[in-house]
C-alpha angles and dihedrals in degrees: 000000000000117000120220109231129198121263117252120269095240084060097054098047098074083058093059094043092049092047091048097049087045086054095051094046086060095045081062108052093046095053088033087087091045096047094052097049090054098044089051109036097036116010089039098053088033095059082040094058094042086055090044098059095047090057130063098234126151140170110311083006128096097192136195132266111274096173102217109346099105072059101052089039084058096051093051095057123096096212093053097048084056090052099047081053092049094054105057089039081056101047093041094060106035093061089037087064092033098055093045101047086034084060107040087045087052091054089053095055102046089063119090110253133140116289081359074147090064097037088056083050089052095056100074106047088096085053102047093041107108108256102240100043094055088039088063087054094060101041085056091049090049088040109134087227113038104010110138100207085068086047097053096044097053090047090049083049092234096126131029087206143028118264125235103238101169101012094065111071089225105047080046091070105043092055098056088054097047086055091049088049090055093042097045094036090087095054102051091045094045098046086040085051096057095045080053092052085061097057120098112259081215107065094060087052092055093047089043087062089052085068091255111153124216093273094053090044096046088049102040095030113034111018092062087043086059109040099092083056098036091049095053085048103055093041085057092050090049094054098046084044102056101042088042103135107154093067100049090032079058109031099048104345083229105312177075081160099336088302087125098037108120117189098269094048086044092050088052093057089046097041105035104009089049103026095236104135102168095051090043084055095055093045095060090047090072083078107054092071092052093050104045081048082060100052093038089066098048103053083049099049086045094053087048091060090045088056100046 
């Protein structure tokens, strides 16, 4: 009876190489689309904005390299130094509001009531209406002539005269962000739902027979249940808020007189309304730093969490 003895090392070897090559190959092929795509549609245009914003091009000139002076030029600018302002007075508020109504309407849905399923529905259609459509209702509803908030609010005998949503540099603002709030807000309640439908029913039940009311179980039980998802959240909402450019771009197009303009709506005038590409280009930049700073926090405080 013959036995049956293992092959030698040396003859196996060549099978593994092969199988792994096989296996990276494949590797390849699958990531090859996504890599493209990326390199193409983000590090492409990226590497061409940096160059940009170190040159002096413009439109039908190609330019010459002039290192940091499109940045210097910025900074020296009046109107920019309001829309970086505004930006962060934008983006401030409008998470602020997001992430409380977000909250308290996500407290509302995850109770049991009746339709509480279309309701829920309901919630997202700000948030899946296309921007600028839902952008041009509101500037009719804020217009000077026929806005019918005006119109409501004088019948109701609340105000003598009309109120000048988008032609005071104040009420403007807080406007934009009003429409942002009421945009955004889905999104936040949806996604904070969610992280409330994981929590465990029982712990709330435990800490309501320690006498704890609704305010001291939401803020010792749920809130620090929901800071790893409240945290992403609102990261994502800061970045989409401060480089927001379509509603601005719609509702006031940066004014009355540049009071609204926030950097990516500025850098479009600059870039694309002035031809200057290279100074546009610096102009978006600025927010590049801002923005990683952000992120950066984020992925510490979160490791952070992970090792506590």
């Amino acid at each position: 009876m013959e036995v049956a003895l293992p092959r030698p090392r040396a003859a196996r070897e060549p099978f593994l190489t092969r199988s792994l090559d096989n296996e990276r190959l494949l590797a390849a092929i699958l990531l090859a689309p996504a890599v493209l795509i990326l390199a193409v549609f983000i590090a492409y245009p990226f590497v061409m904005g940096v160059w940009l914003s170190l040159s002096s091009t413009s439109v039908g000139n190609p330019g010459e390299f002039v290192g940091l002076k499109n940045f210097l030029k910025a900074w020296d600018d009046s109107i920019f130094r309001t829309a970086f302002g505004n930006t962060f007075f934008y983006t401030f508020w409008a998470t602020v509001f997001k992430l409380s109504l977000g909250m308290w309407v996500a407290l509302l849905l995850n109770r049991h009531f009746r339709g509480k399923r279309l309701v829920r529905a309901a919630m997202l259609l700000p948030f899946i209406i296309p921007t600028v459509l839902s952008t041009f209702a509101w500037r009719w509803m804020f217009d000077p002539t026929f806005s019918v908030l005006n119109w409501t609010l004088y019948k109701a005998g609340l105000i003598a005269t009309k109120l000048p949503f988008l032609s005071d540099s104040t009420w403007a603002m807080w406007c934009a962000i009003s429409i942002n709030t009421w945009r955004g807000m889905p999104f936040f309640a949806i996604t904070l739902l969610a992280g409330l439908q994981t929590i465990n029913p029982d712990l709330h039940e435990a800490a309501s027979l320690d006498g704890a009311n609704a305010w001291r179980r939401f803020w010792h039980v749920t809130w620090p249940l929901l800071k790893p998802v409240t945290l992403v959240v609102v990261v994502f909402s800061v970045i989409q808020t401060f480089s927001d450019f379509q509603l601005i771009y719609v509702l006031t197009g940066g004014g009355p007189a540049n009071s609204t303009h926030l950097v990516a709506t500025y850098a479009y005038q600059i870039g694309v309304g002035a031809g200057l590409l290279g100074e546009g280009a610096a102009i978006s930049l600025f927010m590049l730093p801002v923005l990683f700073f952000v992120v950066w926090m984020q992925l510490r405080y979160l490791r952070r969490l992970e090792g506590a």
